[in-house]
C-alpha positions, 0 to 999 in steps of 0.5 A: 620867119613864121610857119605861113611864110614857110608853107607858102615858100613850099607852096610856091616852090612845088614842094607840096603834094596833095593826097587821098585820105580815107576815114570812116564815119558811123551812120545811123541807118548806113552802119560804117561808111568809107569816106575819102579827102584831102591831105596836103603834105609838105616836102618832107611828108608832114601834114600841112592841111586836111579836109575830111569826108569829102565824098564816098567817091574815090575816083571823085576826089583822086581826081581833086587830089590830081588837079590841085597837083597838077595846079599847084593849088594854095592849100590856104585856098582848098576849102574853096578849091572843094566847095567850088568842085563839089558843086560843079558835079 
């Protein structure tokens, strides 16, 4: 069994959980500046898949975090899933 078919075994079980992560970037005129993204974690608490630097919104991205919960989503697919959010707002 390869390591996709494994996390897409997790995936489709529920054992998946998608997380908040907070990084901070450097910004010429800004200074530091606290940005938030996404952390899919495996049942086991391993990253599975990361997206950083989403938004400096908090709530915002708590809020994607919920959702692909919520639904479950694909991790193969979060790229899209943000893109697609991101533009609704």
């Amino acid at each position: 069994m390869k390591v996709q078919d494994v996390r897409l075994e997790l995936t489709e079980k529920h054992h998946i959980r998608y997380t908040v992560i907070q990084t901070t970037i450097a910004m010429e005129k800004l200074g530091e500046v606290k940005t938030f993204g996404l952390c899919v974690l495996d049942q086991y608490g391993n990253r599975i898949k990361e997206i950083v630097d989403i938004s400096v919104n908090f709530e915002l991205v708590e809020r994607l975090a919920s959702i692909c919960n919520r639904f479950q989503a694909l991790p193969i697919h979060l790229m899209d899933i943000v893109e697609d959010f991101i533009a609704e707002i």
